[in-house]
N, C-alpha and C positions, 0 to 999 in steps of 0.2 A: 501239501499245499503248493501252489503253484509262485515260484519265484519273482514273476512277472507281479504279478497282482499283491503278492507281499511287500514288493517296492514301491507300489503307488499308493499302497492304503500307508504306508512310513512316511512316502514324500508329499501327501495332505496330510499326515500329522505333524511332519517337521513345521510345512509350511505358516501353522499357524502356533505354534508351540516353542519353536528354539527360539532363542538359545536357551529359554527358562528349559526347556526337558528336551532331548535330542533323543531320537530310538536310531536306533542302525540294527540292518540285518547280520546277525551272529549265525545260523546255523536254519536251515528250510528241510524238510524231507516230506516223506507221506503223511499227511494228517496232523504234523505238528510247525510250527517255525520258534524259533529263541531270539528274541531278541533283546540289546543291549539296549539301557535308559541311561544316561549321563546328562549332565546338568545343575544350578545353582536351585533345582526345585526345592520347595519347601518341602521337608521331611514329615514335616509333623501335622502339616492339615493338607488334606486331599490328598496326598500321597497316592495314592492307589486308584485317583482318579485322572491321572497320566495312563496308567495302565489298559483300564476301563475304556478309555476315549481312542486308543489305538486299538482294542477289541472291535469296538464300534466300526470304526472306519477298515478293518478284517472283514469283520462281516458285511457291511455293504461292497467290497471287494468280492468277496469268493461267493456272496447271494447265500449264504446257510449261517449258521450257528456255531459260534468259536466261545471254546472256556478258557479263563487262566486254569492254568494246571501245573504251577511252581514259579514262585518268587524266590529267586537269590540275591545273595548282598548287602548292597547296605554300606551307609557313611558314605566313604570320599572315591569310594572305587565305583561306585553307583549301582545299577540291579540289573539282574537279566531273569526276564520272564519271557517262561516255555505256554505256549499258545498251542489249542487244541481245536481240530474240529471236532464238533458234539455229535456223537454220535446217537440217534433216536432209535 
């Protein structure tokens, strides 16, 4: 994935998102990026729709099809999710 376009679909998800859920870029290479969630989000409803919503804003970024492809973490250290493009 390209690093360029991993930071702009992060800084239109901060922009409307922090401080409740913060992503920062952890790690980018071919075809995947990791990144860190931090924040007071609620754990227990939508959870995973912080995730989801920076998929989104990936894929209007890179113009193709991006899956989660690993959730870590959890509690007070918060999660890092590994980001794919889909391959067809």
């Amino acid at each position: 994935m390209e690093a360029s376009k991993v930071k702009a679909a992060i800084e239109e998800f901060n922009k409307y998102r922090s401080p409740e859920a913060v992503a920062k870029l952890i790690d980018v290479g071919e075809g995947f990026t990791v990144i860190g969630f931090s924040g007071p989000f609620c754990r227990s409803c939508g959870l995973c729709d912080y995730f989801d919503d920076l998929k989104i804003e990936l894929e209007e970024k890179m113009g193709g099809s991006i899956e989660i492809s690993k959730i870590e973490g959890g509690e007070s250290e918060g999660y890092l999710i590994t980001y794919r493009k889909r391959v067809k």
